[in-house]
C-alpha positions as semicolon CSV with decimal commas, in nm:
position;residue;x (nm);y (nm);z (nm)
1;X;-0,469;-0,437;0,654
2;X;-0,461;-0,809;0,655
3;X;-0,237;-0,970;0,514
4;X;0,106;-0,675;0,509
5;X;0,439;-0,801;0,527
6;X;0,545;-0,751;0,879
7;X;0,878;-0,898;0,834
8;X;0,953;-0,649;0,519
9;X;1,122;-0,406;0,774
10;X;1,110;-0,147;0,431
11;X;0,823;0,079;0,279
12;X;0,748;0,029;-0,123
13;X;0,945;0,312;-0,263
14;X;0,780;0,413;-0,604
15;X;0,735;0,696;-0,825
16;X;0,337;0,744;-0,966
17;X;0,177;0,964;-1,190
18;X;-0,110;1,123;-1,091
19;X;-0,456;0,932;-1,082
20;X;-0,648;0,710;-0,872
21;X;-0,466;0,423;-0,721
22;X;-0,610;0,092;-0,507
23;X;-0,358;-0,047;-0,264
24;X;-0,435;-0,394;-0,280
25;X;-0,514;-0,516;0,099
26;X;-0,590;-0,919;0,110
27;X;-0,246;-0,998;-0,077
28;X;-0,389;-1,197;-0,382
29;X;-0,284;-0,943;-0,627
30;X;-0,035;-1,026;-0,871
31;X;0,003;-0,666;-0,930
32;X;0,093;-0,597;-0,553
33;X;0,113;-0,300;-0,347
34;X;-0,182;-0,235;-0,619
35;X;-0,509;-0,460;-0,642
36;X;-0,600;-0,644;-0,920
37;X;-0,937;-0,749;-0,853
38;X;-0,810;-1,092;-0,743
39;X;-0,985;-1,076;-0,399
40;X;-1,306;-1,243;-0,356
41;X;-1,576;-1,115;-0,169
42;X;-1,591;-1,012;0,204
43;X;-1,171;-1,051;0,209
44;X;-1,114;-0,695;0,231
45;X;-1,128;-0,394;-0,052
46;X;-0,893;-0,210;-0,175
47;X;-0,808;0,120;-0,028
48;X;-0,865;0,394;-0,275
49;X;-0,609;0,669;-0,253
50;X;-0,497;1,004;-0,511
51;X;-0,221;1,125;-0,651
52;X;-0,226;1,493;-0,717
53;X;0,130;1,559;-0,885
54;X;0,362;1,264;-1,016
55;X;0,622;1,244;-0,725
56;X;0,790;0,916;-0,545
57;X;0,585;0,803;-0,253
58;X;0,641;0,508;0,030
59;X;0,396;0,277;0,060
60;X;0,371;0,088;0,399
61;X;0,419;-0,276;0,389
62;X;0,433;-0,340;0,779
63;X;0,033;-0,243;0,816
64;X;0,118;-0,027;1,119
65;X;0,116;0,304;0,956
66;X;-0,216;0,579;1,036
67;X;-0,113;0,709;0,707
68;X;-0,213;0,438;0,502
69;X;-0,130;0,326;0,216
70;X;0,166;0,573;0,294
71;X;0,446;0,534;0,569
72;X;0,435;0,711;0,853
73;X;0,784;0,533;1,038
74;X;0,578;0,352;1,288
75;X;0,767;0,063;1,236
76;X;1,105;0,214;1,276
77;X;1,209;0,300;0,922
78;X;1,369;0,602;0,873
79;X;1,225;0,790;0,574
């Protein structure tokens, strides 16, 4: 992911419903973690991701995670 927020130190804790979600992954969204549509072409998509039950999730901000958009730790935050 290009441009994450390395110096956040903290996952985005939020509760979602279930559905279809778009993590936003260039950082022009001004809707962010989620895209808008505000990235122009060849800057990245968004990464697509489901919700199957409504239930609080973490979503990385560092970009280090294998479990995008979800934390996995990597960084050192204890979940």
């Amino acid at each position: 992911m290009s441009k994450m927020n390395s110096d956040a130190g903290m996952p985005i804790a939020i509760t979602l419903e279930p559905g279809t979600y778009f993590r936003c992954t260039c950082g022009n969204s001004q809707n962010l973690p989620f895209c808008d549509g505000s990235h122009q072409p060849g800057e990245g998509c968004p990464l697509r991701f489901e919700i199957k039950e409504k239930k609080k999730v973490y979503i990385c901000s560092c970009g280090q995670s294998g479990k995008q958009p979800f934390c996995d730790g990597t960084c050192g935050v204890n979940l």
